[in-house]
N, C-alpha and C positions, 0 to 999 in steps of 0.2 A: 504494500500500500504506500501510495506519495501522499504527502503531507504537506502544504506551504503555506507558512503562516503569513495570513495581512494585518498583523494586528489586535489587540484587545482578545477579544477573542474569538476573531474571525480564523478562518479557513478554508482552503480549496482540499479538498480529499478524494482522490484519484486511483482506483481497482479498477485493472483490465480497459473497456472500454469505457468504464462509466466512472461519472465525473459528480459530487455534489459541494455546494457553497457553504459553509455554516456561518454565522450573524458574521456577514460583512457588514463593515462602516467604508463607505467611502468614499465621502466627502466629510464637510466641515460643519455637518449641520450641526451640531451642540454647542458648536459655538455661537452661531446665528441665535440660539434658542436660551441659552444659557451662559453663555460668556466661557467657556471653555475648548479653547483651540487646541486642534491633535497637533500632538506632539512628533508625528510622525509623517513622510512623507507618503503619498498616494501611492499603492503598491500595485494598482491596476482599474482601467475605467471600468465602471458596473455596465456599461456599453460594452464591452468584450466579452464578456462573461454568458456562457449560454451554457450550463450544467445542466446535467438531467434532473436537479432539485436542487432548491436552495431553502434552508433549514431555518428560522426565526425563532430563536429560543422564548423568546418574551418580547411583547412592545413595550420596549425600550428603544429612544432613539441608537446607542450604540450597538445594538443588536436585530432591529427592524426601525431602518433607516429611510424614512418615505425619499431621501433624495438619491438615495441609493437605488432602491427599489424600481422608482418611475425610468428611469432610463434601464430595467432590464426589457428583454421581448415580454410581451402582450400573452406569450404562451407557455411562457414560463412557469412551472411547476413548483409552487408555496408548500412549505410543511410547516405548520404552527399550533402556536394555541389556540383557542377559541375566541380570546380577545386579539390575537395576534388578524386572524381569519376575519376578525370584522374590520378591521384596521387596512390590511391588505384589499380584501372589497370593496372599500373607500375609495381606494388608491387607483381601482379600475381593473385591477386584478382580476382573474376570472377563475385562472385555475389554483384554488387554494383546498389544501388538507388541514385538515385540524386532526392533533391527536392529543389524548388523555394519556396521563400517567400508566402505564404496562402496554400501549397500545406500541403494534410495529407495522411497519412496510417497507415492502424492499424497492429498491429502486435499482434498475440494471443488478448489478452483482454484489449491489450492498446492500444490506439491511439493516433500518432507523430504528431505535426504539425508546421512546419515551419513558424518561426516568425520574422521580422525584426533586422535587428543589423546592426549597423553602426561600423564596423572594417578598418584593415589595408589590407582586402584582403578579398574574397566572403566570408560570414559568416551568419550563423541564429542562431535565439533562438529558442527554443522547446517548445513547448506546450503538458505537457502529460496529458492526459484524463483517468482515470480508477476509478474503486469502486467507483464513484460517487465523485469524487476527481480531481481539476484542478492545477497541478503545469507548472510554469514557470522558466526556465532553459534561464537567459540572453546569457547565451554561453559569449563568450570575445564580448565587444563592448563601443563604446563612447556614451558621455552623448549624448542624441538627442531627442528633444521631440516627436519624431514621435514613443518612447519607451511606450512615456504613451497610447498610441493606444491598448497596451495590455490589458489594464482595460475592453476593451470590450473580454474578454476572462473569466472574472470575476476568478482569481485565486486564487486557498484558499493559495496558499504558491507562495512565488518568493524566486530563489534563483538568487542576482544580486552579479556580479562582483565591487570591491570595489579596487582593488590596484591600479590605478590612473595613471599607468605605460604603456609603450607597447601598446596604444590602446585601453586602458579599462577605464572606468570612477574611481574617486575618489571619495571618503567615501561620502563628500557632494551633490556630484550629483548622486551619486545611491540612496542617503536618499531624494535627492528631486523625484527621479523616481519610488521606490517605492510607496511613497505616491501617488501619482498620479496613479498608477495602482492601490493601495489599497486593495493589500491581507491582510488579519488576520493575517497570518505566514509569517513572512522576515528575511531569512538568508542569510547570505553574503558566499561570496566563491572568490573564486584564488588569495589568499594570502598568502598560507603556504608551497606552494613547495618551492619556492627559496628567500632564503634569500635580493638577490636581487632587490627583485620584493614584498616584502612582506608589511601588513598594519595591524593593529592591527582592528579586529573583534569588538570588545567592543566598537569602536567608532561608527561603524553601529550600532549592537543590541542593545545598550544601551540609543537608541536615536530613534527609533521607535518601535509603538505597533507592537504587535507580534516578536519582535526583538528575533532570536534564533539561539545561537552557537552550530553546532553541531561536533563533535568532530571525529578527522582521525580516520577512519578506525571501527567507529564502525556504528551500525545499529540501526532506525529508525523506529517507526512504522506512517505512518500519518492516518487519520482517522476522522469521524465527529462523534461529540456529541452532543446529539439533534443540529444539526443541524449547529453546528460552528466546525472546523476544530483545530485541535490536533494532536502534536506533542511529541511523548514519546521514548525515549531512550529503545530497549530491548535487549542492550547486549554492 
């Protein structure tokens, strides 16, 4: 599976032919909305982007971005929440999914599945299945023990939220919920768009096994080796 990170806690995730987007931002709406500018530069126009799905953890503008959103095609394939889904319809959108907490669908060679989170408004985490490969995607959400429930999803990788800020757990309690879910690979995420809102990575990775930073905008290969999970940088 390719992995390339856009930021926050955006993603392009790439098995075989098939391609899905998870909460891109990208543009600068929150800062029009809120006074807070990405701190990062634009890692690709939402006009290029035609995946076989694109993932909306929660409406939130850094995770269902109407500015992002409106410049994808018109036939573009929505996975969301159900407030996400009314949001999206707004928007002009036509083709949207809503899914609940344990619901799944696969899309080409991957398979979605909605997973708990405890936010400031409806919100899931994801469960992607492919190549023989399980990641976990916290999406935004608070520390909650009902996170370590993921562990029966057995994930070779989590990617948890770390900035501690808005709704999301801090460094400590994403390092006590990792563990307790107890992937090989643990990388942290939504702490490098906005200044604001930002945590230093190394306080995570450097403090649990599998701890790994991976860096804006470039791409990932994940993978198992006889039989344990691996993560390599190819570009």
């Amino acid at each position: 599976m390719i992995v390339r990170t856009l930021g926050q806690s955006g993603y392009i995730i790439r098995s075989g032919k098939s391609e899905i987007v998870l909460d891109p931002y990208l543009s600068d709406s929150v800062n029009r909305v809120a006074k807070r500018p990405r701190a990062l530069p634009m890692p690709v126009e939402a006009s290029e982007l035609s995946p076989d799905a694109v993932i909306c953890s929660h409406d939130h503008l850094d995770h269902l971005d109407p500015d992002t959103v409106t410049l994808m095609r018109d036939s573009q394939l929505f996975i969301t929440t159900s407030e996400g889904k009314e949001k999206l319809l707004s928007l002009g959108k036509k083709n949207v999914k809503a899914l609940s907490v344990g619901e799944k669908i696969s899309v080409g060679d991957i398979e979605i599945t909605a997973v708990f989170a405890d936010h400031t408004v409806e919100a899931f985490g994801v469960i992607i299945r492919a190549e023989n490969l399980t990641l976990y995607f916290s999406g935004d959400t608070l520390y909650n023990e009902k996170l370590f429930d993921i562990s029966a999803y057995k994930p070779d990788a989590t990617f948890i939220c770390i900035n501690g800020r808005l709704g999301n757990m801090n460094v400590d309690e994403a390092l006590i919920t990792a563990k307790k879910i107890g992937a090989p690979i643990n990388i942290p995420n939504h702490y490098d768009m906005f200044e604001s809102n930002s945590e230093d990575p190394h306080l995570f990775a450097d403090k649990i096994d599998g701890g790994f930073i991976m860096e804006f905008n470039t791409s990932y290969e994940l993978s198992k080796r006889n039989g344990t999970p691996v993560v390599k940088k190819i570009n």
